[in-house]
Phi, psi and omega in degrees: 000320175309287217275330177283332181296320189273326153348261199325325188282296172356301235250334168289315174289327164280323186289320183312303170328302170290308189315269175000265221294031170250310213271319172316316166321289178299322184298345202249329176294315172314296206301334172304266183002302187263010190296262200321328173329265153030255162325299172335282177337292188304312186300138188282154189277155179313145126273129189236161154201137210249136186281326197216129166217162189302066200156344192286170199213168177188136181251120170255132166243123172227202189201125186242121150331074204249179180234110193284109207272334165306321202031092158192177186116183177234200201322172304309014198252354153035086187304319197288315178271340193034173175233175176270170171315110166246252171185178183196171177224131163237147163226130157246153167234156195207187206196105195261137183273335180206176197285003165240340177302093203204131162236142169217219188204099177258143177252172170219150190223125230206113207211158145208136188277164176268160188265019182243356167119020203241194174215131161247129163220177210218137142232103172253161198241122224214127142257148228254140155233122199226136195240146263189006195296147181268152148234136178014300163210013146290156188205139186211096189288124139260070210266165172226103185251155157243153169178175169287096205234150167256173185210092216241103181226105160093236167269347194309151091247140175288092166201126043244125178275131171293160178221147171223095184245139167248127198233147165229138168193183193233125165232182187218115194279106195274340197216169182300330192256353188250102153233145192258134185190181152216163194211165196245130157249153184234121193238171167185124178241117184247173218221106162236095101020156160286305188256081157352310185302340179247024180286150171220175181205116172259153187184100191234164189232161210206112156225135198258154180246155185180136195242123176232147191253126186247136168201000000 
């Protein structure tokens, strides 16, 4: 009897033995298995952001400062009266085909006064290429337009007068959806006549403040 009970207790001691180390086993592979889970789970998620990508838009609005650098001509830019400093408002919209790459389409609503008490004002429709490289969450938009304008002095109007504008500028993208910036603008309205002797070129520099909304 002794001897089948220390069998049997033996024979208890291995499988418990064994049992252990099987059950030991499995827990350590769960344990591999759910480590990276785990870890995934804890690790905080990345945040990335990206400014810009190929389908994104953006409605720009500002309000500008021009300077008229010729003062001169004859309509509407009248050399004997010159004009003063005036000012303008734009809205645009544009649409980037790849992530620095973007075309649209800006209006301008556009006025200087004459040092004789007088108003010239312009709306020109001015389509855009407008090229984009980023630094970390600055953005320095380079555009180029042809477009078109009406032009208005006194009873006089001028249409369709060409517009040729070149723009540089810095914005700072505060939220994914908000950027904030100012750009130096360059315009050229040139004047073509029957009688060559009234050909003109208005030619202003512009500087703007401007807010654009991306979605």
């Amino acid at each position: 009897m002794r001897g089948f009970m220390k069998r049997f207790f033996a024979l208890f001691c291995a499988v418990f033995l064994i049992s252990a180390l099987a059950f030991a086993d499995e827990d350590i592979n769960n344990d591999i298995d759910q480590e990276p889970n785990q870890k995934e789970e804890e690790a905080p998620s990345k945040l990335t952001f990206n400014l810009n990508e190929p389908g994104d838009q953006y409605i720009r609005i500002g309000l500008m400062v021009t300077d008229p650098l010729n003062f001169g001509g004859t309509f509407p830019l009248y050399k004997d009266g010159q004009m003063a400093i005036g000012g303008a408002g734009m809205l645009g919209y544009h649409r980037f085909l790849t992530s620095w790459f973007a075309f649209g389409l800006d209006v301008y609503f556009g006025y200087h006064p004459t040092l004789q008490e007088n108003i010239f004002t312009y709306i020109p429709l001015v389509a855009n290429v407008t090229f984009q490289p980023t630094i970390w969450k600055f953005e320095f938009p380079i555009t180029v337009g042809l477009g078109g304008a009406m032009e208005n002095y006194l009873s006089r109007t001028y249409f369709p007068g060409l517009v040729f504008k070149a723009q540089a500028g810095m914005y700072y993208r505060a939220t994914p959806s908000w950027s904030f910036g100012t750009e130096f603008d360059f315009m050229c309205m040139p004047q073509k006549y029957n009688n060559s002797e009234y050909d003109d070129c208005g030619i202003f520099g512009s500087l703007a403040l401007a807010v654009r909304y991306h979605f």
